[in-house]
N, C-alpha and C positions, 0 to 999 in steps of 0.2 A: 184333299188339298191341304187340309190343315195337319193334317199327319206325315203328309214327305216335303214338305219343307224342312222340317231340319237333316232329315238325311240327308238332301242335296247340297245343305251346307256342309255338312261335316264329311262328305265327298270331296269337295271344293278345296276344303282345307286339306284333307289327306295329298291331293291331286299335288295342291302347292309344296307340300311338306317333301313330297317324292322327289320334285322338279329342283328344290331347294339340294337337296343332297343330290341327286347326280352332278350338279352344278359344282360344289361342295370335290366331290370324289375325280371328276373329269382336272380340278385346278390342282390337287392331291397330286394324281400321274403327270401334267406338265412339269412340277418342280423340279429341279436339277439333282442328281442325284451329290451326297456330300463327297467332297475329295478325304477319302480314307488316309492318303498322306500328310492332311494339309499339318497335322498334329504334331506328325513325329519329326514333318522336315522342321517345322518352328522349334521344337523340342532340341534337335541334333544343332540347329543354328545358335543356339543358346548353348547348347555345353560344347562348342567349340573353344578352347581355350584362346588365348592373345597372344600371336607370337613371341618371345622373348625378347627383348629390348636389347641392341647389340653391345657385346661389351667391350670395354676398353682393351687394348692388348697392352701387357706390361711392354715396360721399356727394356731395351737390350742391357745386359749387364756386361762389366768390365770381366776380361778373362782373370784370372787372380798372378797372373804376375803380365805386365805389358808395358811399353816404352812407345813414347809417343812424340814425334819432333816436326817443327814446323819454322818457317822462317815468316817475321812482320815485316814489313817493310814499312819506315817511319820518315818525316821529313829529313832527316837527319842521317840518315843509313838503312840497317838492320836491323832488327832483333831477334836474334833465334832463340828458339824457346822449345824444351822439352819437359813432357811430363812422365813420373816414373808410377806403374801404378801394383801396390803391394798389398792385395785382400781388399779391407776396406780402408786403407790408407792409402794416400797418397804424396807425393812431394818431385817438384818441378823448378825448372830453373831458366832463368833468363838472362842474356847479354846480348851484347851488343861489340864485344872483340874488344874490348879498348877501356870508356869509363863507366857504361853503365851494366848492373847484377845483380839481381835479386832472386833469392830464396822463397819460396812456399810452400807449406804444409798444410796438411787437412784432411779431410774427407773423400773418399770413394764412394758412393754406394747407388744402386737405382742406375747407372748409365750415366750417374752428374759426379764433377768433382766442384769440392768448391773450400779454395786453400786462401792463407797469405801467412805475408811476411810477420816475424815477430812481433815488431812496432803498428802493424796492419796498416803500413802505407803504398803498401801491396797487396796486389788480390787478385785472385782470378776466379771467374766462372763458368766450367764447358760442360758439355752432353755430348753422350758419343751420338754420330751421324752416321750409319754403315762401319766403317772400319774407323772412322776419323772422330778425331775429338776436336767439337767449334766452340770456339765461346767469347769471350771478352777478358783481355786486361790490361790491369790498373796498373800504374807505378805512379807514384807521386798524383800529379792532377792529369797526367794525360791518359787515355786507354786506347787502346788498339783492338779489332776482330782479331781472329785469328783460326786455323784450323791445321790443324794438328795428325801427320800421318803414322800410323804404328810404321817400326822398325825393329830389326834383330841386331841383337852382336855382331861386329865392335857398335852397333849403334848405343849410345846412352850418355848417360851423365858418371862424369870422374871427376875425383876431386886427389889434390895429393897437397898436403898442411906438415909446415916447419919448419919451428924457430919462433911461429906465429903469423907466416907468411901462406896464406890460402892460394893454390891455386885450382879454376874449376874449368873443366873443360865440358862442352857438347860435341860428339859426335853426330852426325846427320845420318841420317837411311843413305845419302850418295857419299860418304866419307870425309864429307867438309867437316870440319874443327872451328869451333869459336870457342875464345877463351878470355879469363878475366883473372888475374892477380891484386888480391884485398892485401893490404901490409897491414902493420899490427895498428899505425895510426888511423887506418879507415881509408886511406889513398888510393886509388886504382890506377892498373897499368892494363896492354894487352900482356895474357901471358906466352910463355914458352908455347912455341910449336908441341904436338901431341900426335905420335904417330901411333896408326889404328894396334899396336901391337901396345899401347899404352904406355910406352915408352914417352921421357921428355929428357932434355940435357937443362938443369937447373944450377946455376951457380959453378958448373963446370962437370957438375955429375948427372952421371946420366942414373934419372928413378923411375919407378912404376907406379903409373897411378890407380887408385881405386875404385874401381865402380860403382857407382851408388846404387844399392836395393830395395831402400827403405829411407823413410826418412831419420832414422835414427844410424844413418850412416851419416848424418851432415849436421 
């Protein structure tokens, strides 16, 4: 008796030690097996790049040569208004058929123009809109919208000067004529009639006016 006592412990213990691991090996085979993807999808999710952020579109630009005319309407009447556009210059003209005209130079470029008068008590600002040029102007303290439709030949701006006597005419895209005579003291009148073939009868003779292409025609 005193000799298999400890065998039967260390049976006991072997017994527990077996039971211990199959225990062990049975929780082993329940385990899930790993998702082989789970790596490379997190991986590919990460080197997805970021869409590119959308970009601005440039704005439309002016053709390099184009004539643009438009009619305001004001408390007081009309104002037709054309502008001439040469590369990246520009230069436009305003009346009113009778005492008011103003001149402006400037800037083409990007789809904006943005002109005035010498003294800068004139000014305009437009952007082309599809075919049209919108914008705002100034003459003295009042300003007017305005929007502005291209035209062809006879459509434009003529001027015909002498003696010191200005006279400037608009042609329209529909053939109407507004026109303005400046005398040499600064006084305005309406001018002569201007017939689309440029024709005017001035003082008894009949002249030809000239086109304007540039502002360094005025």
């Amino acid at each position: 008796m005193k000799i298999r006592g400890p065998f039967v412990t260390l049976g006991a213990v072997a017994a527990l030690g077996v039971g211990i691991l199959l225990v062990n090996m049975s929780n082993e085979q329940k385990a899930p097996p790993a998702n082989p993807y789970s790596q490379s999808t997190t991986t590919a999710a990460a080197a997805t790049p970021a869409p590119p952020a959308p970009s601005t579109p440039p704005r439309p630009a002016f053709p390099a040569k184009a004539d643009y005319a438009g009619k305001i309407p004001t408390a007081n009447g009309t104002i037709t208004l054309e502008i001439t556009i040469d590369g990246d210059k520009a230069v436009a003209y305003a009346c009113d058929g009778n005492t008011i005209e103003s001149w402006l130079r400037g800037g083409a470029a990007n789809g904006t123009v943005s002109l005035a008068n010498k003294d800068k008590t004139s000014r305009l600002e437009g952007r082309l809109e599809g075919n049209a040029v919108v914008g705002t102007l100034w003459i003295g303290e009042k300003k007017w919208d305005f929007k502005a439709d291209p035209t062809q030949p006879p459509g434009g701006l003529y001027i015909y000067e002498n003696a010191g006597v200005r006279n400037s005419w608009i042609i329209d895209a529909n053939g109407g004529v507004t026109g303005v005579q400046r005398r040499p003291d600064g006084s305005t009148a309406p001018a002569p009639g201007l017939s689309i073939d440029r024709t005017a009868v001035i003082d008894g003779q009949t002249i030809v006016a000239t086109r304007v292409e540039s502002a360094s025609d005025v």
